[in-house]
C-alpha positions in Angstrom: 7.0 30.7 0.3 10.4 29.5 1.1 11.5 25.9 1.6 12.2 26.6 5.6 8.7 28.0 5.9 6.8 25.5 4.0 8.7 22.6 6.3 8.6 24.3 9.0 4.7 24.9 9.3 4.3 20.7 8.5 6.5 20.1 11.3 4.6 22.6 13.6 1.5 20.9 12.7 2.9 17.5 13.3 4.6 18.0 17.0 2.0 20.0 18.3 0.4 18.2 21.3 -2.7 17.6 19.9 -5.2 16.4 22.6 -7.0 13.2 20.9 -4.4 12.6 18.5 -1.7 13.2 16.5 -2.1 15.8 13.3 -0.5 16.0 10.0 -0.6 18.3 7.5 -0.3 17.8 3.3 0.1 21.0 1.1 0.1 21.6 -2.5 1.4 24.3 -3.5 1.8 26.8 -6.5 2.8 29.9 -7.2 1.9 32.5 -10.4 4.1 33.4 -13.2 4.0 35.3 -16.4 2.6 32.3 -17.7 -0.3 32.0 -15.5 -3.5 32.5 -17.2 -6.1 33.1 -14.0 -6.6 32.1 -10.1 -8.8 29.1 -11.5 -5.2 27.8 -13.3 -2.9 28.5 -10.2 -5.6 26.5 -8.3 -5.8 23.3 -10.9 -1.8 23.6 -10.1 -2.3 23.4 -6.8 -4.4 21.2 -6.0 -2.8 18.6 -8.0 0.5 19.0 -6.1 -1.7 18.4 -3.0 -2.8 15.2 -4.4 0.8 14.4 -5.4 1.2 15.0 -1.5 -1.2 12.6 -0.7 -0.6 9.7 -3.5 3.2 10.1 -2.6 2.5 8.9 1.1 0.8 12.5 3.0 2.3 14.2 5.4 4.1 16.3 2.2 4.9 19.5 1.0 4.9 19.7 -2.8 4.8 22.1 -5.3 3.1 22.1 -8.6 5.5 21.8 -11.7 6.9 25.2 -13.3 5.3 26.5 -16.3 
């Protein structure tokens, strides 16, 4: 997913006129390579990018580091 798009679908999230409140989005992200053993490694990746998101103050995009 490109930069634009990842951005882009946090700020849709965040100005959308949510009736109770406002909503924000954080995303972790990773994509598969050659070196990628299984689905269960690209999610480990993943999901600690989305706890990078959160520790590094939410409302993030981030993806995991490359291989």
């Amino acid at each position: 997913m490109c930069r634009s798009r990842r951005f882009g679908l946090r700020l849709a999230i965040e100005q959308a006129p949510w009736p109770e409140r406002g909503i924000t989005i954080s995303v972790g992200a990773s994509t598969a390579t050659t070196h990628t053993a299984d689905l269960a490694e690209l999610l480990e990746h993943a999901d600690r990018a989305l706890y990078r998101s959160k520790q590094a103050g939410r409302n993030r995009v981030t993806l995991a580091d490359a291989a």
